[in-house]
PLY file of the C-alpha trace (Angstrom):
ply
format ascii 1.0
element vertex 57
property float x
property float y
property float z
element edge 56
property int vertex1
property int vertex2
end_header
-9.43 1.10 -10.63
-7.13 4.12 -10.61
-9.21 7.37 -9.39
-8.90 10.79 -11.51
-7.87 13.76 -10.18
-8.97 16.99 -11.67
-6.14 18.79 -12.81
-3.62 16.22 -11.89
-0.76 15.86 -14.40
-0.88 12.60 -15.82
2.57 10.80 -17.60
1.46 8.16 -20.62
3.84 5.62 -21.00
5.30 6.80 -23.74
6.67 9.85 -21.47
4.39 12.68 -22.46
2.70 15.08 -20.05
-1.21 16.03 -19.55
-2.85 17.46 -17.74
-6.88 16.32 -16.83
-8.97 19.55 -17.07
-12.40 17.67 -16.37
-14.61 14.54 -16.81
-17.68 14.90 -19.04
-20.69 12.97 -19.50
-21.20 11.68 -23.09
-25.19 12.72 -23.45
-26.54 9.22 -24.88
-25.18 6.78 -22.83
-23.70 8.95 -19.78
-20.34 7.39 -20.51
-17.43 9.23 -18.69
-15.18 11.36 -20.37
-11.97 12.58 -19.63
-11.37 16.36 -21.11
-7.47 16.58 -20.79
-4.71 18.97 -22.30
-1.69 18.03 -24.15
1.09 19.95 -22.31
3.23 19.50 -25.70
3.40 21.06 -29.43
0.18 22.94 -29.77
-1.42 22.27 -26.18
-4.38 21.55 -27.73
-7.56 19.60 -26.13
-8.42 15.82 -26.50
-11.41 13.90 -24.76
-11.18 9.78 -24.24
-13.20 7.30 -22.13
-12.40 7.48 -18.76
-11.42 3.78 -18.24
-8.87 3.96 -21.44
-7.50 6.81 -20.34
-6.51 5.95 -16.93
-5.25 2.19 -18.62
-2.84 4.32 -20.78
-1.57 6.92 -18.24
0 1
1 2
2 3
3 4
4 5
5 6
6 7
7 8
8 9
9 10
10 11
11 12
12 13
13 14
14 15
15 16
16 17
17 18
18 19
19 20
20 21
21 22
22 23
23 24
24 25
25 26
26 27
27 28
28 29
29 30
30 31
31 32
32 33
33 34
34 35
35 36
36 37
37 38
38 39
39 40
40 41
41 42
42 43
43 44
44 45
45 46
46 47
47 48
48 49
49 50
50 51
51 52
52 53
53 54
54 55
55 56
């Protein structure tokens, strides 16, 4: 498995750019959550499971 890196810019594979502000804990079932930044259009901020989001980056 690919390992995160706190504010590490990140490239999907459709070319666009984010940047990985933290990882959160979901408060039910302690799944891992990356918190992460759009760095396009309205910057705005997105959360997805940690093992999706490294499979898409």
């Amino acid at each position: 498995m690919n390992t995160l890196k706190i504010h590490g810019i990140y490239k999907h594979f459709k070319g666009n750019l984010y940047i990985v502000e933290d990882v959160a804990l979901h408060s039910e079932t302690q799944e891992e959550y990356v918190v992460y930044r759009r760095l396009y259009g309205d910057c705005s901020l997105w959360i997805r499971p940690k093992d999706m989001f490294l499979s898409l980056s």
